[in-house]
C-alpha positions in Angstrom: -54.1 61.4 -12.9 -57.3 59.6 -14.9 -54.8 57.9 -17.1 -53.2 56.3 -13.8 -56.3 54.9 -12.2 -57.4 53.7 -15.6 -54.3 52.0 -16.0 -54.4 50.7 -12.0 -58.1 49.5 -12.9 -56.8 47.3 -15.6 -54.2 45.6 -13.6 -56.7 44.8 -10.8 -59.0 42.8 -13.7 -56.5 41.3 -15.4 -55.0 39.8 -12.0 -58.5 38.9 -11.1 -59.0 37.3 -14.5 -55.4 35.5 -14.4 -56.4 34.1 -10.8 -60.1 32.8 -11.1 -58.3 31.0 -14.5 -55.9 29.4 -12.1 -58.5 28.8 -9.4 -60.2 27.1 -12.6 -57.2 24.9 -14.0 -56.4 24.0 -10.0 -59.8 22.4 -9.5 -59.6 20.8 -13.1 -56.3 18.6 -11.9 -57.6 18.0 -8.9 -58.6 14.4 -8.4 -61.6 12.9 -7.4 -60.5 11.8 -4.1 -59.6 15.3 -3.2 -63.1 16.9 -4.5 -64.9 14.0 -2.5 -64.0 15.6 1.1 -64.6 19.2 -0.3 -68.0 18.3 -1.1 -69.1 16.6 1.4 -67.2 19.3 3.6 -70.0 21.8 2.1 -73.1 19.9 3.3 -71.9 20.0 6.9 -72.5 22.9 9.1 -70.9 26.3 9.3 -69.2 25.5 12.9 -67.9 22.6 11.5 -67.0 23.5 8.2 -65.0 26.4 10.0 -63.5 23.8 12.5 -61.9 21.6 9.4 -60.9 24.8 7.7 -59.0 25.9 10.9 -57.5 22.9 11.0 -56.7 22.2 7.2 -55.1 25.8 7.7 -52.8 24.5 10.3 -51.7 21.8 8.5 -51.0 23.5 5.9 -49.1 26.1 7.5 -46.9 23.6 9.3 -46.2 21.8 5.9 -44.6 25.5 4.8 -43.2 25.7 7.4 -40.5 22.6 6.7 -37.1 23.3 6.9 -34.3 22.1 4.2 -30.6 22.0 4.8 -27.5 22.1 2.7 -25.9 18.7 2.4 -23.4 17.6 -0.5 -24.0 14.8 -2.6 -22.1 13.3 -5.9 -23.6 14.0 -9.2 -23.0 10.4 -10.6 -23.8 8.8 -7.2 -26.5 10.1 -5.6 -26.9 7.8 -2.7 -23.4 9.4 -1.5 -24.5 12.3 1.2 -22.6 14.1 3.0 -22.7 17.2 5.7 -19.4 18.6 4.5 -18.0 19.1 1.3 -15.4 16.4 -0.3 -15.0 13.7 -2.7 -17.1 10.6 -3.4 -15.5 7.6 -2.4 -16.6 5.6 -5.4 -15.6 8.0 -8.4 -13.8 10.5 -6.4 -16.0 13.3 -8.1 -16.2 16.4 -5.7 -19.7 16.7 -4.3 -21.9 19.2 -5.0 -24.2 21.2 -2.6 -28.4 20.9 -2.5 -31.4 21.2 -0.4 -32.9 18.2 2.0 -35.5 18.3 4.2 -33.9 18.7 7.6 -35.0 15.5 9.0 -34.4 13.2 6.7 -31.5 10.8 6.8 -28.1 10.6 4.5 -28.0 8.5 1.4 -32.2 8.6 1.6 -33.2 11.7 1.0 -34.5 13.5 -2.3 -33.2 16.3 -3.7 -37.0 18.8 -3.2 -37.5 22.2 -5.1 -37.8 25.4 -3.7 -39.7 27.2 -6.7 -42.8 25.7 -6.0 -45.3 28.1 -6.6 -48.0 28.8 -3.0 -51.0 28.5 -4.2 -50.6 25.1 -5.7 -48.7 24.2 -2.2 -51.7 24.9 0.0 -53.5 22.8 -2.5 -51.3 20.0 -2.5 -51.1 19.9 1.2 -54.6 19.6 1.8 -55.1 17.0 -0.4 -52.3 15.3 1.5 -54.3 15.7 4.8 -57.4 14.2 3.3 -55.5 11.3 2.2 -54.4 8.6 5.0 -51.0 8.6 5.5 -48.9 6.1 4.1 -46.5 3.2 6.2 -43.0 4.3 5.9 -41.3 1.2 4.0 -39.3 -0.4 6.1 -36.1 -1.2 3.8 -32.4 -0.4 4.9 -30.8 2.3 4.5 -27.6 2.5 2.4 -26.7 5.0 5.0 -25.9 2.5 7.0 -22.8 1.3 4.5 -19.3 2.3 6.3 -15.9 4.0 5.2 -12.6 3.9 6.4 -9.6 5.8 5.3 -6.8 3.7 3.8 -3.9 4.5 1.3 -3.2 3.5 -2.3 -0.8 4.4 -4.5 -2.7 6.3 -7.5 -0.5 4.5 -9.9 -0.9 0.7 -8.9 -4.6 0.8 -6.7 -3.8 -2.4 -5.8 -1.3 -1.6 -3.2 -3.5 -0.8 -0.2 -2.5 0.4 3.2 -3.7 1.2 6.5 -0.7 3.9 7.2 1.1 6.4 5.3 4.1 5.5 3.3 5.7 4.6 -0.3 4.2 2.3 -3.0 6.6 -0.7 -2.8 6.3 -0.9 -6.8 7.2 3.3 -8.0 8.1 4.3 -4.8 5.1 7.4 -4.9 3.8 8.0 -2.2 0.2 6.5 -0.9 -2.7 9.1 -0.5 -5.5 8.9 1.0 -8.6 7.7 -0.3 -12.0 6.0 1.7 -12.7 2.6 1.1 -15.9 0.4 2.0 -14.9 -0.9 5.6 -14.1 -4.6 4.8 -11.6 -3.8 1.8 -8.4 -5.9 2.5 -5.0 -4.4 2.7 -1.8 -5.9 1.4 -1.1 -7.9 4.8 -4.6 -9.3 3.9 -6.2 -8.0 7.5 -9.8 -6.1 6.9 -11.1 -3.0 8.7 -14.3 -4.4 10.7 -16.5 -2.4 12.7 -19.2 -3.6 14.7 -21.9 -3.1 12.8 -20.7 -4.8 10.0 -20.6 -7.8 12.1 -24.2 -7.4 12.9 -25.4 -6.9 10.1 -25.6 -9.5 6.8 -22.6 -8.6 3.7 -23.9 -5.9 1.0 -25.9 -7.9 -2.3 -23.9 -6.0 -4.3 -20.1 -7.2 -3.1 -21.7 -10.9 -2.6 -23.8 -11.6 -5.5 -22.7 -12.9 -8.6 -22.3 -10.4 -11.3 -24.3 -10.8 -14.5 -23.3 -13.2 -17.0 -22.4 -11.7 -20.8 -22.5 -13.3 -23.8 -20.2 -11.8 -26.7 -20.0 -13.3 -30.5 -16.9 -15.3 -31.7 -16.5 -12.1 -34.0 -16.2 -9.3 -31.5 -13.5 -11.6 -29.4 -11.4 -11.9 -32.6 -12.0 -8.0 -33.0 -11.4 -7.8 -28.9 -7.8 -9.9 -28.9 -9.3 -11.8 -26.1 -7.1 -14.3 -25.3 -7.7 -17.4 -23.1 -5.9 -19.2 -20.4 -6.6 -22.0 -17.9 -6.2 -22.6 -14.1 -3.6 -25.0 -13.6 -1.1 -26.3 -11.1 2.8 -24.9 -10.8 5.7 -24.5 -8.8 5.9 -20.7 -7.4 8.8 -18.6 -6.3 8.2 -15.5 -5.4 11.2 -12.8 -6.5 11.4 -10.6 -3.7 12.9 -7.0 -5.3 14.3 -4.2 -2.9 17.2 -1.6 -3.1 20.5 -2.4 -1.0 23.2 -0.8 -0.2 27.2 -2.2 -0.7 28.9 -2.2 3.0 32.4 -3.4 3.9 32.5 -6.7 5.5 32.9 -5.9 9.2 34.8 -9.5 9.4 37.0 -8.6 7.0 38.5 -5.4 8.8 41.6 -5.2 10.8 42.6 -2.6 13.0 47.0 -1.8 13.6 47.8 -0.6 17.1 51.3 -0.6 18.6 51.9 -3.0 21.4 54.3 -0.6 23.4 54.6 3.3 23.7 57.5 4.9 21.2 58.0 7.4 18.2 57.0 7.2 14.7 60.5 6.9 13.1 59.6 6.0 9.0 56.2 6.3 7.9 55.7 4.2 4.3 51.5 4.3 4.3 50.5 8.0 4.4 47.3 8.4 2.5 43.6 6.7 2.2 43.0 4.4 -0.2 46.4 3.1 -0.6 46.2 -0.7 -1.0 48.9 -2.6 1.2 49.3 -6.3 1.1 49.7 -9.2 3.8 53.2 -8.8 5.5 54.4 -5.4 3.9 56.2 -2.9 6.5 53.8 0.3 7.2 55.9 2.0 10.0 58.6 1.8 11.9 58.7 2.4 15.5 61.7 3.3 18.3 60.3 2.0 21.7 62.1 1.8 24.6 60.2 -0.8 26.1 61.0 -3.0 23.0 64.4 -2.3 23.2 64.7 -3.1 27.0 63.1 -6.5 25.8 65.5 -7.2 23.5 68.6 -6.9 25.7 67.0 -9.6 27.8 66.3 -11.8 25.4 70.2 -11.7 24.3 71.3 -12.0 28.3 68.7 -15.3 28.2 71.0 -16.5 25.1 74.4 -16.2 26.5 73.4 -18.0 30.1 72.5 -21.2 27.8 69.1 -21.6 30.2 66.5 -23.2 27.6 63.3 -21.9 30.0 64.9 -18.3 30.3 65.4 -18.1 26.5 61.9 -19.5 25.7 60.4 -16.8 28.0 62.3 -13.9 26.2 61.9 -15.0 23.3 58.1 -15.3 23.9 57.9 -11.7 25.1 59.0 -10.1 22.4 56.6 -12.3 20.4 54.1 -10.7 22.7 55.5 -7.4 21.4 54.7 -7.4 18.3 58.6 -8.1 17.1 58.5 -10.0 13.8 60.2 -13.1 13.9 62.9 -11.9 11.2 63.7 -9.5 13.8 64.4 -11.9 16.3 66.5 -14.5 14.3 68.3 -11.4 13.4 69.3 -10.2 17.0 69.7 -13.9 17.9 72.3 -14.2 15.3 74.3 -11.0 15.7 74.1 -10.5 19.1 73.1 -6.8 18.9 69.4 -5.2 19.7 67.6 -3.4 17.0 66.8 0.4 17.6 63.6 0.9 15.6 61.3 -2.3 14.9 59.3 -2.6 11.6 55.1 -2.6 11.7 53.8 -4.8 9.5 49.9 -5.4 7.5 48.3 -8.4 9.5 46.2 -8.6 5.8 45.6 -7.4 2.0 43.6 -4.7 1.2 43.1 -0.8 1.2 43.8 1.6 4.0 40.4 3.0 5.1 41.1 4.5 8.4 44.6 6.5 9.0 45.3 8.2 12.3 49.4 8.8 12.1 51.9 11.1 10.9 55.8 11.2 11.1 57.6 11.6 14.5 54.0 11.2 16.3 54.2 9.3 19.9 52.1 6.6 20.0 50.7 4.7 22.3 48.5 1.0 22.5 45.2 2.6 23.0 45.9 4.9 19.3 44.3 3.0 16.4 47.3 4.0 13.4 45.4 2.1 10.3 42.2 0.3 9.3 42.6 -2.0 6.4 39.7 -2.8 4.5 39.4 -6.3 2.8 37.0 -5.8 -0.3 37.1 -9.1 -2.0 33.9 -10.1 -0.4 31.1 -6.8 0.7 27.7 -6.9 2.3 24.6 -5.7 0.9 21.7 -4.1 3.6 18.4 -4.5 2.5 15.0 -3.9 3.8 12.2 -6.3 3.4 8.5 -5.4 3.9 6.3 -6.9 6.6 4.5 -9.1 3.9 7.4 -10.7 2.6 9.0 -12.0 5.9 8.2 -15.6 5.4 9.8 -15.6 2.1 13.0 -14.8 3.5 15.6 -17.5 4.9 19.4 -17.9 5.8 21.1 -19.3 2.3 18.7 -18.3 0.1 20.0 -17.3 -3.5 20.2 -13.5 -4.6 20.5 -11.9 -7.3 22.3 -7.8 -7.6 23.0 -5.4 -9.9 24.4 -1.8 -10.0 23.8 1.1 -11.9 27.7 2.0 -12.5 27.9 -1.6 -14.2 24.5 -1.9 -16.6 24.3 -5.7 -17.7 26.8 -7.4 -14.9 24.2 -9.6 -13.1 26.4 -10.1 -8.6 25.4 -13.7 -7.4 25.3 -14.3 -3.4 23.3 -15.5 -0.5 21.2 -14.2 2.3 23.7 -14.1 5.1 22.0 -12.6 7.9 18.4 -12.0 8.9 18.1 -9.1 11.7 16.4 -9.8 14.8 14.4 -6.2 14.9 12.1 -4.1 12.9 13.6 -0.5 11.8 11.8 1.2 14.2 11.1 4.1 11.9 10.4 2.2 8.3 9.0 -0.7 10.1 11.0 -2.9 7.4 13.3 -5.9 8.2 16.7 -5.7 7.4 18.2 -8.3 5.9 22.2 -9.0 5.2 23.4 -10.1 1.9 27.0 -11.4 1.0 28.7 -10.6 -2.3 31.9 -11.6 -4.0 34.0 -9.0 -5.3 37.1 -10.3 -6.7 38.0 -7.3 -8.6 37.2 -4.6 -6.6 34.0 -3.1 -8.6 31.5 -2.6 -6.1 31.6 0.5 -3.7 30.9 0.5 -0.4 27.7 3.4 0.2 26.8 2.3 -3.3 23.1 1.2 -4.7 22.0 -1.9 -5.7 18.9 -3.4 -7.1 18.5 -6.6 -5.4 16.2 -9.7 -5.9 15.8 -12.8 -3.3 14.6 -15.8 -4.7 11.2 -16.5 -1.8 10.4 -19.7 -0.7 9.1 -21.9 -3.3 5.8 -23.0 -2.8 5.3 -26.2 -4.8 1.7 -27.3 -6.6 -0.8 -24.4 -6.1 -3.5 -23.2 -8.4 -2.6 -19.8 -11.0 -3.8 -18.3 -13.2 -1.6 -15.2 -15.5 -1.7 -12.3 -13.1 -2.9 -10.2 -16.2 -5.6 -12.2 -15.8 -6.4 -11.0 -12.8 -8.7 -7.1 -12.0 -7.8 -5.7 -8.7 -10.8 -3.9 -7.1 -11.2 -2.0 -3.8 -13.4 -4.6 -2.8 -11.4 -7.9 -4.1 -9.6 -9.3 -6.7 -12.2 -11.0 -9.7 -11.4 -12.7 -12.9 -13.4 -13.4 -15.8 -14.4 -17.0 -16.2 -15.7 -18.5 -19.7 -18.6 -20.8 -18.8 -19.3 -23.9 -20.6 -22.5 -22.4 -22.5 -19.6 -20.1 -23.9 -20.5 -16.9 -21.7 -18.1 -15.0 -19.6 -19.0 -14.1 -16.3 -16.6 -12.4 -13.7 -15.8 -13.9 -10.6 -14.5 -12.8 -6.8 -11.3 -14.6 -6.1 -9.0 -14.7 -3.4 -5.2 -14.5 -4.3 -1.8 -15.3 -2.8 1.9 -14.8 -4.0 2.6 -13.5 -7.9 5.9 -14.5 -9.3 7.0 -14.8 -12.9 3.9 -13.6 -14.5 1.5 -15.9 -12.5 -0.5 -15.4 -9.1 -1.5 -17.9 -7.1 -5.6 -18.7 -6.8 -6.6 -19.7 -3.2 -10.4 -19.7 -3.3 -12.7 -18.9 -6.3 -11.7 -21.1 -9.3 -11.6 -24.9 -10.0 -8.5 -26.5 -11.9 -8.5 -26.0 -15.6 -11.1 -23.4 -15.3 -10.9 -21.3 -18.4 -10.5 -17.6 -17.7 -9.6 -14.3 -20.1 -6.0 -13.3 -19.7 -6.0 -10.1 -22.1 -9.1 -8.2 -23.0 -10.9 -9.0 -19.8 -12.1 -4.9 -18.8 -14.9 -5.0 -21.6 -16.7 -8.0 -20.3 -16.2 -7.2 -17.0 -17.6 -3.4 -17.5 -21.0 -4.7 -19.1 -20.9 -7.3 -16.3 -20.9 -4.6 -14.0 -23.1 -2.6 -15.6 -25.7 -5.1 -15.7 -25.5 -5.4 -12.3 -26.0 -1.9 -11.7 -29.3 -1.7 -13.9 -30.4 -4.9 -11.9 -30.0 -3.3 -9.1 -31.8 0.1 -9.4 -34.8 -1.8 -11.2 -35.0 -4.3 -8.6 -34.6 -7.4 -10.8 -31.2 -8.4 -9.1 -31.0 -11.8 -8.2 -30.7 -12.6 -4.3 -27.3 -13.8 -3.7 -28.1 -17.2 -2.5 -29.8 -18.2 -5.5 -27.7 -16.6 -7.5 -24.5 -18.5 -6.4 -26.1 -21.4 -6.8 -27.5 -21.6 -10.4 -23.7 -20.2 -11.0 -22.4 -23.1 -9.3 -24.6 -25.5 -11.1 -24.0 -23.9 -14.5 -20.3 -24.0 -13.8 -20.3 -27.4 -13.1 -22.0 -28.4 -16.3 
């Protein structure tokens, strides 16, 4: 029992000890505009020496008393906030949870501890209190910065979307991913919201990215290779998938002119090919054969009208004219009467069997004329306008590798698929031998519209971005410096330029991403240190300098 109070009594004077040494190493940090108020604190009376400490109390008790909420934020990008867990729009890292004080806004606030210790807090506070407080700065907020969901294919980013749907290029399809709100789509419309209107465009899309300078050496060692702006000729190759349909014009239907029996049936299965003239049935009708005895009564009363008209009737009837020179010869009706192909081709449709009645309304055969097929295609919204009657095409199949079909655009639908939202487009093919299938695929390409003298660059040249397309430009002090441009149609390797570069403007077509990553991370350490350049005079020293 001694040995325990012993033991107790030494804990007491070593916590005594350990405190008064931190009391000690408190008042040895503190500064001297904080020791100021305590001394002249101690020269005032008790009353009010008690009122002050009442008061210090309270403020300090309502500065522990701060709240802190859990908010997600993105390790690389701290200015990204956000009340619910997700990804960050600029990296697509998944945020991670911390503590911010509860009033403080998104993007803005810092990250505080909660192991500070409470002594040092009550100290801190109150030297806080003694201190005036300081004007809030009055800077925006990157808070304010808006996002929108659009869609992007995560193999080709620069397909971007406002709705749901397949990457024109693989096919994948689009996911959803936020964007700035501003950041064009492929139609070349740009989600706007109010604000944004309101309020001036971000420094760091408008400004002028840093300017790098890179030895002759390290280009040889890069493969950078050069190209300039110039004038061409564009034609835009407009590639979608078709499929081979039979020529509607080319399709005939067989129906019996009068009621009768099937007596000889010669056609009996699909597929088999007939040709122009060749006999497919023969048919007894009565009806037929009542024509024909008045036809031969018209003959022997030597009346040239009553001939004529009985004659003409059985024309009417579908008699072949070898039939009638033959009754008009002999002088005897024929029982059965032969059906014959009205045209060449393959038996596609087949409705008849031996002995069947048939009647005018019963379609017997289809014959399908494949010599010439259609091809359905669907265009995109964005390709419209490069799409006329008579424009060249080019198709091939994948049952035929290496056979290049030639044809035209025959036939540009009124309508939108409701369901696709594509345009459908009708393409006509020659098919002399017979190769191409109808319900078969086809990779098709329409030569666009040729747009004649506009400004490209190589699109290799050119670095798509969520917030715009940029190349790099060599300057003529021999730096590179990226630049926003604004681009139009691509065709054979080139992309059209319509704002953002100058004729015979040098610009990197291979090895560009190096210069333009320490471009942009220039930028970036401009930015956080404050040094950036305003974007005003920054376009216009890089306007001057290009123009030397």
């Amino acid at each position: 029992m001694k040995s325990s109070k012993n033991k107790i009594r030494l804990i007491a004077v070593v916590s005594t000890g350990v405190a008064a040494g931190a009391g000690a190493l408190i008042w040895a940090h503190t500064p001297i505009n904080f020791i100021r108020p305590v001394l002249a604190e101690a020269t005032q009376s008790p009353s009010a020496s008690s009122s002050q400490g009442d008061q210090a109390h309270a403020t300090t008790t309502a500065g522990t008393d701060t709240k802190f909420v859990t908010k997600y934020t993105c390790p690389m990008h701290p200015q990204i906030i956000e009340d619910h867990p997700g990804t960050c729009p600029i990296c697509g890292m998944d945020l991670v949870a911390k503590q911010f004080p509860a009033k403080s806004s998104d993007q803005n606030a810092a990250p505080v501890a909660a192991d500070v210790s409470h002594d040092h807090a009550r100290h801190a506070e109150t030297a806080i209190t003694a201190a005036p407080p300081a004007e809030p700065k009055a800077e925006k907020s990157t808070s304010d910065a808006k996002f929108v969901t659009k869609y992007t294919c995560p193999m080709h980013p620069q397909i971007i979307e406002d709705h749901p749907g397949t990457c024109p290029i693989c096919g994948m399809t689009l996911v959803p991913k936020l964007f700035p709100a501003g950041t064009k789509d492929n139609t070349g419309s740009a989600a706007t919201t109010t604000e944004q209107k309101a309020d001036a465009p971000v420094a760091s899309n408008s400004a002028p990215l840093p300017e790098v300078a890179v030895a002759p050496r390290t280009l040889r060692d890069m493969n950078v290779v050069m190209a300039r702006a110039q004038w061409r000729n564009l034609t835009r190759q407009i590639h979608s998938v078709g499929l081979v349909a039979l020529d509607e014009n080319r399709l005939s239907h067989v129906h019996p002119r009068a009621s009768g029996w099937v007596e000889t049936l010669n056609v009996r299965a699909l597929g088999d090919t007939v040709k122009k003239g060749e006999t497919l049935l023969t048919v007894y009708s009565p009806d037929i054969l009542s024509a024909e005895k008045d036809f031969l009564v018209a003959l022997k009363s030597g009346m040239p009208e009553m001939r004529d008209a009985a004659r003409d009737r059985l024309r009417l009837l579908s008699v072949p004219e070898s039939v009638i020179e033959q009754i008009a010869r002999t002088g005897k009706v024929a029982r059965t009467i032969p059906v014959l192909a009205p045209q060449s081709g393959y038996i596609s449709v087949i409705n008849l069997r031996d002995g069947m009645y048939v009647t005018p309304n019963l379609d017997m055969f289809t014959i399908a004329d494949a010599s010439k097929i259609w091809v359905q295609v669907e265009v995109l919204p964005r390709d419209m306008e490069q799409v006329a009657v008579g424009q060249p095409a080019e198709m091939t199949v994948d049952g035929v590798p290496g056979r290049v079909w030639k044809g035209t655009v025959d036939f540009i639908y009124p309508e939108l698929d409701p369901k696709s939202r594509t345009l459908k487009v009708r393409l006509v093919f020659d098919n002399p031998d017979g190769v191409l299938k109808p319900n078969q695929f086809a990779e098709v390409g329409i030569s666009g519209v040729a747009q004649e003298d506009v400004l490209t660059v190589p699109t290799s040249a050119v670095i798509p971005t969520p917030q715009g397309a940029r190349v790099v430009r060599k300057n003529a002090d021999g730096s590179f410096q990226p630049v926003r441009v604004d681009v139009g149609q691509s065709a054979d390797g080139w992309t059209q330029i319509t704002a953002g570069l100058s004729p015979d403007d040098r610009v990197v077509a291979s090895g560009q991403f190096l210069i333009d990553s320490e471009s942009s991370i220039q930028a970036s350490f401009a930015r956080m240190t404050g040094t950036a350049q305003p974007a005003d005079d920054a376009a216009s020293a890089a306007s001057g300098q290009h123009q030397h």
